[in-house]
C-alpha positions in Angstrom: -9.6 -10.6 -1.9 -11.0 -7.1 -1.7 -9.0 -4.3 -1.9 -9.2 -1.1 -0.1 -8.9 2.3 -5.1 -14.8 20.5 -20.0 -16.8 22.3 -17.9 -17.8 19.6 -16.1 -14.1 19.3 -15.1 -13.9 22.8 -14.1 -16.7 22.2 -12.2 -14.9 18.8 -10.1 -11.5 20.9 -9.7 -8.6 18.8 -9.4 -7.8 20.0 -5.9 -4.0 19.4 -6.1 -2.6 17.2 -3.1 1.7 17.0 -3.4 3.0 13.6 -2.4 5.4 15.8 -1.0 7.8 18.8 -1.5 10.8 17.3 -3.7 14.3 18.1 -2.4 16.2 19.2 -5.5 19.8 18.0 -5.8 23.0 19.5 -7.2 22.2 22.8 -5.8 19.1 23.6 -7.8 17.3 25.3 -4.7 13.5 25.4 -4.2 11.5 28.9 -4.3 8.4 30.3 -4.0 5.9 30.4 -7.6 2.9 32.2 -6.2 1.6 34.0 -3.0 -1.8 34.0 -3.3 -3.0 35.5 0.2 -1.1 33.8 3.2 -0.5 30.9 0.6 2.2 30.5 -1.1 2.7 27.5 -4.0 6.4 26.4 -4.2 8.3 25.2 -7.1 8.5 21.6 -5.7 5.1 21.0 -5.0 4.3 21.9 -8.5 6.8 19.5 -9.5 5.7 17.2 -7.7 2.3 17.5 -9.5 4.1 17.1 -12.8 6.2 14.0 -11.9 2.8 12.3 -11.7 1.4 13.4 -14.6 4.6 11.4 -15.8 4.2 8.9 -13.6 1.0 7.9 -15.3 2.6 8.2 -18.7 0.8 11.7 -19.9 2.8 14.4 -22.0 4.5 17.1 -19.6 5.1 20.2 -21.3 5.3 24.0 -20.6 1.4 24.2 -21.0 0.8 21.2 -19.0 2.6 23.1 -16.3 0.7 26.1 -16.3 -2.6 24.2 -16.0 -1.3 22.6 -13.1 -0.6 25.8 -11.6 -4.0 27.5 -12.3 -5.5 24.7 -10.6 -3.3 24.8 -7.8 -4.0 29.0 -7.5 -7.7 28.1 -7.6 -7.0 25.2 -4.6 -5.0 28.1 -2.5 -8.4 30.8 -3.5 -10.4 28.7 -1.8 -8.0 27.5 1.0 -7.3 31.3 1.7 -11.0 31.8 2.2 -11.7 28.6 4.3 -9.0 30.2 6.7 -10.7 33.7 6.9 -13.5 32.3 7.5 -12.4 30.2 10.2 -13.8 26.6 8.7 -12.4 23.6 10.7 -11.2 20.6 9.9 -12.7 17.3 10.3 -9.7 15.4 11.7 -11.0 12.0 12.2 -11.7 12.1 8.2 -8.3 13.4 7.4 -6.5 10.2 9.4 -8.8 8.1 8.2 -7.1 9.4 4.5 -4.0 9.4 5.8 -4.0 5.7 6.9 -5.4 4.9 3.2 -2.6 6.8 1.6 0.1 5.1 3.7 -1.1 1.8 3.4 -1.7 2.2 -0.6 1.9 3.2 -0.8 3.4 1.2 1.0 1.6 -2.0 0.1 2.8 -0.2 -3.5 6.5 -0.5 -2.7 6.6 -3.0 -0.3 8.2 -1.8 2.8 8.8 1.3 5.1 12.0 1.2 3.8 11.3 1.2 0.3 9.2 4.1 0.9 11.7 5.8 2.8 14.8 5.6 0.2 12.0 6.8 -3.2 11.4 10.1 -0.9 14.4 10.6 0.8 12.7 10.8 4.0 11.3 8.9 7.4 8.0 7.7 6.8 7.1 10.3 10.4 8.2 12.9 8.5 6.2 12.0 5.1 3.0 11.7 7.2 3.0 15.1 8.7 3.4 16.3 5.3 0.8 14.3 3.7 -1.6 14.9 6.8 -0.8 19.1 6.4 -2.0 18.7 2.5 -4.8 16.4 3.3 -5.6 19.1 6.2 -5.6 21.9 3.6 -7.5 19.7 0.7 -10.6 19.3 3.3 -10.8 23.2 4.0 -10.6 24.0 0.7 -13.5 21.4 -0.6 -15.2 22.3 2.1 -15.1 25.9 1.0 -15.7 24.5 -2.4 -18.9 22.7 -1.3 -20.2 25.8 0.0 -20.1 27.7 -2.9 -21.5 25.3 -4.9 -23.9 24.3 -2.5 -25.2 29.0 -2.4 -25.9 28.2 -6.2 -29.0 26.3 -5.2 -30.7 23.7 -7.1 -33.1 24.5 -10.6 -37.0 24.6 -9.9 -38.8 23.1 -12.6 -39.7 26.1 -14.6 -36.1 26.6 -14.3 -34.7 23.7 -15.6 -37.6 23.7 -19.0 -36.0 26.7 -19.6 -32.4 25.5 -19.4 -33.4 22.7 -22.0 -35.5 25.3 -24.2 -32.1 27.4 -24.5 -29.8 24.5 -24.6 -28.3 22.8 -28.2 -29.7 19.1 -28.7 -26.4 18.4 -29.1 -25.1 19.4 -26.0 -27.6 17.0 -24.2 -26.6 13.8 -23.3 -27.7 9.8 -25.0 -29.4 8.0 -22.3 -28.7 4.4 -22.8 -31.7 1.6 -23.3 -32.9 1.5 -20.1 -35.0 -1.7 -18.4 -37.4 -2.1 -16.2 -37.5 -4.9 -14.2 -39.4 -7.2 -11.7 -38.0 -10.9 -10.0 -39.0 -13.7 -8.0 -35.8 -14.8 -6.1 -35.0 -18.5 -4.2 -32.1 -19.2 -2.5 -30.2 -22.5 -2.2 -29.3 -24.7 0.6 -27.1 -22.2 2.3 -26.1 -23.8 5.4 -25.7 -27.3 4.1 -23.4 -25.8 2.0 -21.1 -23.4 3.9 -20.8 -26.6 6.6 -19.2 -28.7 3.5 -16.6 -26.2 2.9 -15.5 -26.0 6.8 -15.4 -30.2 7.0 -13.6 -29.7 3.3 -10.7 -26.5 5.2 -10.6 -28.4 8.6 -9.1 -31.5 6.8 -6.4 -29.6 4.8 -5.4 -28.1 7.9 -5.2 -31.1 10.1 -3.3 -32.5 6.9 -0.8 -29.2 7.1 -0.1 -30.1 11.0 0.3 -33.5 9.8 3.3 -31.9 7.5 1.9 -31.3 4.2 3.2 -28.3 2.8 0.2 -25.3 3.1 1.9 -24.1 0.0 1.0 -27.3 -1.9 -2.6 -27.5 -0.8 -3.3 -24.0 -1.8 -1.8 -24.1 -5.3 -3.8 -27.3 -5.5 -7.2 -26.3 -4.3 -7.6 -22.7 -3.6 -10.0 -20.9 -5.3 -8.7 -17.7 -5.5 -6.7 -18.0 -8.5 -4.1 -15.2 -8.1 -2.3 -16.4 -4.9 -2.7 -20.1 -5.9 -0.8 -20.0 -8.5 1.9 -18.8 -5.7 1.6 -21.3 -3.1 -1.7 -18.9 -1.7 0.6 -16.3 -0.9 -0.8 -12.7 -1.3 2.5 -10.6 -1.1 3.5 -8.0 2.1 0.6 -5.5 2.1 -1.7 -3.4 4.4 -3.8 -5.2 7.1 -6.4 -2.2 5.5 -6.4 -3.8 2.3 -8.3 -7.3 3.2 -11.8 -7.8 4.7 -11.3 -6.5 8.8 -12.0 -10.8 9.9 -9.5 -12.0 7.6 -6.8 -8.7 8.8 -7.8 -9.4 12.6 -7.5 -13.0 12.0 -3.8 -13.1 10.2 -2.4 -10.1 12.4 -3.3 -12.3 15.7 -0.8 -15.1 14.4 2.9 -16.0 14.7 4.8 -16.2 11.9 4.0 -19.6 10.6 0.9 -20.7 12.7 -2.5 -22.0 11.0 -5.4 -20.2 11.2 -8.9 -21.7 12.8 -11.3 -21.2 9.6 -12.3 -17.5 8.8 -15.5 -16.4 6.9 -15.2 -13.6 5.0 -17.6 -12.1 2.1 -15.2 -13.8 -0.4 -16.0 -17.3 1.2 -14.4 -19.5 4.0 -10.1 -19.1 4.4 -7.4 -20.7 6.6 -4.4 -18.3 6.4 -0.4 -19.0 7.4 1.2 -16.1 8.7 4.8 -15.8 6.8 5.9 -12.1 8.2 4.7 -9.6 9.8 6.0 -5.7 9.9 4.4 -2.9 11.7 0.5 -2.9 10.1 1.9 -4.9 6.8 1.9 -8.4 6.8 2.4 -11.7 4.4 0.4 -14.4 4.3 -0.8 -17.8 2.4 -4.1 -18.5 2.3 -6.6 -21.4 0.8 -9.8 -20.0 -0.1 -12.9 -22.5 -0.6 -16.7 -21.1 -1.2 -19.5 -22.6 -1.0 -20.6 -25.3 -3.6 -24.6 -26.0 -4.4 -25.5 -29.7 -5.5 -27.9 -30.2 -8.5 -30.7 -30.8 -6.2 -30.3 -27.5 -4.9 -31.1 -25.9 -8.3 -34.0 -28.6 -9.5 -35.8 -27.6 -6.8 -35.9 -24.4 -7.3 -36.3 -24.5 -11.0 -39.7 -26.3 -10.1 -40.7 -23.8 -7.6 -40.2 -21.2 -10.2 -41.4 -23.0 -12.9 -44.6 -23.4 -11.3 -45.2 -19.9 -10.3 -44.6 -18.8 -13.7 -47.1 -21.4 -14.8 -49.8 -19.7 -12.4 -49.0 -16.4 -13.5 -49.6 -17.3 -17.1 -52.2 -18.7 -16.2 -53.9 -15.5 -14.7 -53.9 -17.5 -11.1 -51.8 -14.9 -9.7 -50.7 -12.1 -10.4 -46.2 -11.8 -10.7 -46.5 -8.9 -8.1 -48.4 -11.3 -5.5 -46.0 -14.2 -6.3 -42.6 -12.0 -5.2 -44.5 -10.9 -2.6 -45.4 -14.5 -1.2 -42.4 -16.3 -2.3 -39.4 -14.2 -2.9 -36.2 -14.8 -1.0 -35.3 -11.3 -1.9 -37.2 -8.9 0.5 -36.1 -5.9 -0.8 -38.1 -6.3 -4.0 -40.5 -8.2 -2.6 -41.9 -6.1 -0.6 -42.9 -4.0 -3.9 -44.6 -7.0 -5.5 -40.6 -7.9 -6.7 -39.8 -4.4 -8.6 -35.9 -3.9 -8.7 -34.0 -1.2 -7.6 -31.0 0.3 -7.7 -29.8 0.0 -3.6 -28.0 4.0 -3.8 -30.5 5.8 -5.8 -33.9 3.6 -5.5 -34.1 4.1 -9.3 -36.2 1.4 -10.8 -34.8 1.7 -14.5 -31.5 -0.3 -14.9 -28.7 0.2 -18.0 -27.0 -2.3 -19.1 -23.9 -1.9 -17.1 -26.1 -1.4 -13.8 -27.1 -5.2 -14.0 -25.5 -8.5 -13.8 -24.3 -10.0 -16.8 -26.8 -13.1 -16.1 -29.0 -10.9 -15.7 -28.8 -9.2 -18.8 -28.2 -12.3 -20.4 -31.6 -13.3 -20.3 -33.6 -10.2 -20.8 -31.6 -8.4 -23.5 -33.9 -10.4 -26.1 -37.3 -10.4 -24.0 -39.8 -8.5 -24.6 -42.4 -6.2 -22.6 -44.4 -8.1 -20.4 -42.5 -11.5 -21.0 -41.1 -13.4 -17.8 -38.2 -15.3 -18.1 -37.2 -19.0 -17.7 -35.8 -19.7 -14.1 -31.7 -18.8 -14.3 -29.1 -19.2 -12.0 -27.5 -15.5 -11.0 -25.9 -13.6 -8.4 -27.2 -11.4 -5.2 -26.4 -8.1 -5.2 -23.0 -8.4 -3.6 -21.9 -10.2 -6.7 -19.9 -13.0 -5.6 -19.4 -16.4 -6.8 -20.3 -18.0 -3.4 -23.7 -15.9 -3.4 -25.9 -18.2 -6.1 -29.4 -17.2 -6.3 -32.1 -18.8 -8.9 -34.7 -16.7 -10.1 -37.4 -15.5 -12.6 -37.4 -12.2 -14.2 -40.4 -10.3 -15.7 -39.4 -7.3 -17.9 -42.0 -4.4 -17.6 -40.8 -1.9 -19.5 -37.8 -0.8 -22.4 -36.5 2.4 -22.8 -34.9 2.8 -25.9 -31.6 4.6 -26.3 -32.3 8.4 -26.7 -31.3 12.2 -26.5 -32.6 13.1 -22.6 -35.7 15.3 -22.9 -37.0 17.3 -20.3 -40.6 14.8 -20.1 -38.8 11.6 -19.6 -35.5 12.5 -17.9 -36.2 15.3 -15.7 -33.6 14.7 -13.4 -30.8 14.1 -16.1 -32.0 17.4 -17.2 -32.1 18.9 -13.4 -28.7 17.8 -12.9 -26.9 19.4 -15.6 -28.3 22.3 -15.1 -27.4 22.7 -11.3 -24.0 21.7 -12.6 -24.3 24.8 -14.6 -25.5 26.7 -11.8 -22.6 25.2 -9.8 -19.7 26.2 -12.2 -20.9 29.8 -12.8 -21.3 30.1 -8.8 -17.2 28.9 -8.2 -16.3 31.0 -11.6 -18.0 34.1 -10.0 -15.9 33.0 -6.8 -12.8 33.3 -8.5 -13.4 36.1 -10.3 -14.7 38.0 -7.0 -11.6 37.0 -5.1 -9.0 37.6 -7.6 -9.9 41.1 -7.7 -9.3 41.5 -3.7 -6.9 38.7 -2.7 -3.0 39.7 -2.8 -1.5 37.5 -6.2 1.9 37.6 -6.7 3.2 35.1 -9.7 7.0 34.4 -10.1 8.3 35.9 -13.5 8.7 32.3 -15.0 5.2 31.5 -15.2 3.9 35.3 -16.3 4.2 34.3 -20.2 1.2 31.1 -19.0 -1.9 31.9 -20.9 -3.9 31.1 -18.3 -8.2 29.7 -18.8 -8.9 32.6 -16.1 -7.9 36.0 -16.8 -7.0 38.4 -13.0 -4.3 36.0 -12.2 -1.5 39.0 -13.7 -1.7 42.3 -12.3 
């Protein structure tokens, strides 16, 4: 089931975003660390920083607690200025977090109530805190964005002068690279899919009957960790399963069968155990679609035959993907791969599927594989494709140079350009921004000096 997850650093700041202000007890009363502005940092939210630095298991110390604090003056530099300058918030973005938060938590603990008794406080109250600090992150990376964005981006002449006057050393190894062209068939599909619903529709007419839907699923579901639990998944947020199998479970009484549901995971029926507000528990038997032998002898023959042509000069790969791929992505550039974000055409290793690489990692140029059984680029196990690759081109591993990776090169140095534009930010408003820091963190020895005064 899916679930909803240096310098350079510098560059990214870690925009601090407080759970929320911890109540101290025994009397230990919170205070104010730092005015910076209108914004003040309190004592609890910085705390509440540390605690999950802990939480994850990292070292807390004194110095760990200064560096939280610079980065939390630098968040409230660029929250002060988003203010003056009247920037607004997008608020269907910031609910849309929100909602994400909450239901990570509290598919995390388990209940409202859980929730409620780790911060001492009603989950109403938790969310207008969470939605202020959200409110405030959004202004503030917005302000960030806009200072990054005034640095511009390197012209060419620019960037052969950044690598002239940068250190080898301090330019990054570009992986072996591979480029890549494919001829892609799909299997029988439908004939498939309509197995798998005669296959669901029988265990649930057995369930009616009175088998136990906890029996079936450890027997036959194919999603391994809830079978092993009778198919249940465990009280979690409706947000944290495909939207048709959420709207499908949420629309049921506690203990009624679902009619079968597709989702991209394959085809469910799902028993409702308990529902609670947007959370619910469920049990479900997964099936996905199964492809017969025939399936894949046919379309090793297909393939096998193409490739025959091709090496036989008959036709060229390019006008093979283009008359017989499946895949019409590629095959509308003669079968050329690319990466679906970027439209890159040269792959790493950890870009591609492992059958995939599997077959071309000992290829060589120009060579065109035997037909394979893989994945489309979704990735699932119900998605089986059989195709043919043809490598075109390695890379081998190397230091980037300005000739063959231009943008690797263009990209560190606008990330350059980036970080000196927010240092020069900082630096310009420290000198005319109010800063006031509590005596108990003066002794920090802070990366950015103009924090004391």
């Amino acid at each position: 089931m899916r679930m909803i997850s240096s310098a350079l650093a510098a560059l990214l700041l870690i925009l601090p975003l407080a759970l929320s202000a911890q109540r101290y007890e025994n009397g230990l009363a919170d205070k104010t660390i730092v005015l910076i502005g209108n914004e003040a940092i309190l004592l609890s939210q910085l705390e509440g920083e540390i605690q999950v630095i802990a939480a994850e298991g990292r070292g807390v110390d004194r110095n760990t607690r200064c560096q939280m604090l610079e980065n939390m003056m630098v968040h409230k530099l660029f929250l002060n200025q988003a203010k003056l300058d009247s920037l607004t918030v997008n608020m269907d973005n910031v609910e849309m977090e929100l909602q994400q938060r909450v239901s990570s938590i509290l598919t995390g603990m388990g209940s409202e109530a859980a929730v409620e008794k780790q911060f001492k406080k009603p989950l109403f109250k938790l969310k207008e805190e969470w939605r202020e600090a959200l409110m405030e992150q959004s202004l503030a990376q917005q302000k960030q964005q806009e200072v990054m964005s005034s640095a511009g981006s390197a012209t060419p002449s620019e960037v052969l002068e950044f690598y002239k006057s940068t250190d080898e050393s301090d330019l990054p190894i570009v992986s072996t690279q591979y480029k890549l062209s494919q001829i892609v068939l799909y299997p029988d599909q439908e004939a498939a899919k309509v197995a798998v619903k005669e296959r669901l529709l029988d265990f649930r007419n057995r369930i009616l009957k009175g088998e136990k839907f906890s029996t079936l699923a450890t027997l036959y579901s194919e999603d391994p960790g809830s079978a092993i639990r009778g198919g249940e998944l465990g009280m979690a947020s409706k947000n944290f399963f495909w939207p048709q199998f959420s709207d499908a479970a949420v629309a049921l009484k506690e203990g009624q069968i679902s009619q079968i549901v597709e989702t991209p995971d394959g085809f469910h029926i799902i028993q409702m155990i308990k529902k609670e507000g947007d959370m619910f528990n469920a049990r479900h038997i997964l099936l996905k679609p199964k492809y017969t032998s025939d399936d894949r002898i046919k379309a090793f023959n297909k393939l096998d035959s193409l490739k025959t042509l091709i090496l036989a000069d008959s036709v060229t790969f390019q006008m093979a993907a283009m008359a017989n791929s499946y895949d019409l992505k590629s095959a509308v550039s003669g079968g050329l791969m690319a990466d679906p974000n970027t439209g890159a055409s040269l792959f790493e290793k950890d870009q591609l599927k492992p059958a995939d690489y599997a077959v071309i990692k000992d290829m060589k140029e120009g060579e065109i594989s035997e037909p394979f059984e893989s994945l489309d680029d979704e990735g699932r196990s119900g998605n089986l494709i059989y195709k043919i690759l043809k490598l075109e081109k390695i890379i081998p591993s190397h230091t980037a140079t300005v000739e063959a990776d231009f943008a690797i090169v263009q990209n560190i140095a606008n990330r350059k350009r980036q970080l000196e534009a927010i240092n020069q930010f900082v630096k310009e408003k420290q000198a005319v921004t109010y800063i006031k820091i509590d005596d108990l963190f003066k002794q920090c020895n802070f990366e950015r000096e103009g924090w004391i005064k």
